[in-house]
Structure formats: structure tokens, C-alpha cells
C-alpha positions in Angstrom: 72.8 -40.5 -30.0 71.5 -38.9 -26.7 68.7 -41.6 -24.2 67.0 -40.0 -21.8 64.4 -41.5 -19.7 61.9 -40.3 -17.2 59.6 -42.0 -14.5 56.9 -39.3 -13.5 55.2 -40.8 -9.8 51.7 -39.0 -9.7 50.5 -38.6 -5.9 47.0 -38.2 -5.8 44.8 -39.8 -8.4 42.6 -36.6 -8.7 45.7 -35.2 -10.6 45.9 -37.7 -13.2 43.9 -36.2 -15.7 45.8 -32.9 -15.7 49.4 -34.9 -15.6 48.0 -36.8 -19.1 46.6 -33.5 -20.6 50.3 -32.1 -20.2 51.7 -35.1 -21.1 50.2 -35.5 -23.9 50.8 -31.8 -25.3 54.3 -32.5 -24.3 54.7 -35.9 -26.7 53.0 -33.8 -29.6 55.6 -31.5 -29.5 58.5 -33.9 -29.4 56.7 -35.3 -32.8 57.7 -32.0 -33.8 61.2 -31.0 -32.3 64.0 -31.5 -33.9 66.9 -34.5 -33.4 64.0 -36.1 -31.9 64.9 -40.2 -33.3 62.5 -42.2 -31.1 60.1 -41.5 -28.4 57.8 -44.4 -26.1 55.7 -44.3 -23.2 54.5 -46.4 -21.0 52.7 -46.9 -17.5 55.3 -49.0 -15.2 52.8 -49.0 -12.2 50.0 -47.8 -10.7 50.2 -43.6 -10.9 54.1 -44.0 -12.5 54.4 -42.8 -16.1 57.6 -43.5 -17.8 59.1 -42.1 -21.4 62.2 -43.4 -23.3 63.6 -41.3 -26.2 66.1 -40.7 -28.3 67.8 -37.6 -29.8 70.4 -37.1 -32.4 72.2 -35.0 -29.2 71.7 -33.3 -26.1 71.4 -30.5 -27.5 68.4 -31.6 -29.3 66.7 -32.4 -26.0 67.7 -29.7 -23.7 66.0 -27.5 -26.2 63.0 -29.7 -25.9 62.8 -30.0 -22.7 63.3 -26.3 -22.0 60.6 -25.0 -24.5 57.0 -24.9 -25.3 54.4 -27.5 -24.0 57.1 -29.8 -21.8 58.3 -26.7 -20.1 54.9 -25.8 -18.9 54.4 -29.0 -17.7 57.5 -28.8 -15.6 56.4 -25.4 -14.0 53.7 -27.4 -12.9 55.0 -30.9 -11.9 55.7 -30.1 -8.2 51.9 -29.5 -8.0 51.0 -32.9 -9.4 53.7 -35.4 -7.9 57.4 -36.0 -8.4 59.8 -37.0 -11.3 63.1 -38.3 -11.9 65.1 -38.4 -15.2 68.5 -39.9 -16.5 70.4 -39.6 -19.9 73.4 -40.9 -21.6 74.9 -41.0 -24.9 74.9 -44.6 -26.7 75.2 -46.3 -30.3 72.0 -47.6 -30.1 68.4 -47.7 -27.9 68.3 -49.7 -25.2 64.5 -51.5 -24.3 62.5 -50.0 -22.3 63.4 -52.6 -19.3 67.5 -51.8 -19.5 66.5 -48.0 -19.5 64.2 -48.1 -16.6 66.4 -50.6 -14.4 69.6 -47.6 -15.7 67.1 -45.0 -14.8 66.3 -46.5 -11.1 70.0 -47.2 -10.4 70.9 -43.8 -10.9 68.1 -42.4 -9.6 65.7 -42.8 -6.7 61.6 -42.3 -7.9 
């Protein structure tokens, strides 16, 4: 199975409520994509949004991720604040504390 997990930092709290309404659109349609195994999300601080899911490949969640609601969120995420993102194929789902510590020590938020 293909993780991949995302920390979204949003800079000004006047752009919060446009960051959920994309968010949002964007989980609805992973409900809906295909491979999609598991999906969470979570507030890790103030103004940091975080997602952990899980897809039968990377295939699966490139196509995602390139398509539809989440794409037009990313056209727009420059506007709103700044994001990082890591992935990895594994046997099984890590918790949401191993994926964020993986995310952070692979990327900087």
C-alpha cells in the first residue's frame, strides 16, 4: 500500500475558511476515488492541518491528487499558506504520530 501524509500551515487566519471549504471538497472526493483504503485528518496546531491516507498504489493517489476538487485546491494553496507532503510504500498504516514525526523528518513545514 501507498502512505502519504500532508501538513498544510495556513498564514493568516482570514484564510481559514476558504482553506477548510477546499479541504473539505477535497476529502469528499477521496471518499470517492479509487484505491483510496484509509483517509484521517486532523489539526496538529494552531493554523496546521494534517491528512494521513492510504491507497492501494501511487498510482491511485497521483491521480487523486492531480484531479478534480484537490487539484483546485492546489492552484490555490500558494495564496493561502504553505504545505509539505511525504509518501512511502508500507505493509500496513502507521498512526498518525509515526506519520507526522516521518513526515517532519523528511520534510521541513
Amino acid at each position: 500500500m501507498y502512505i502519504s501524509v500532508t501538513a498544510f500551515k495556513v498564514s493568516k487566519w482570514w484564510s481559514l475558511p476558504l482553506f477548510q471549504w477546499r479541504a473539505a471538497l477535497s476529502f469528499m472526493q477521496a471518499n470517492k476515488s479509487l484505491g483510496i483504503i484509509t483517509k484521517e485528518n486532523w489539526r496538529q496546531e494552531k493554523r496546521v492541518f494534517c491528512t494521513l491516507t492510504t491507497w492501494e498504489t501511487k498510482a491511485d493517489m497521483l491521480r487523486f491528487r492531480n484531479s478534480g476538487a484537490h487539484l483546485k485546491a492546489m492552484q490555490i494553496s500558494a495564496k493561502l499558506g504553505h504545505g509539505i507532503t511525504y509518501g512511502w510504500e508500507a505493509n500496513q498504516k502507521p498512526t498518525i504520530e509515526i506519520a507526522y514525526r516521518r513526515l517532519l523528518q523528511n520534510k521541513q513545514l
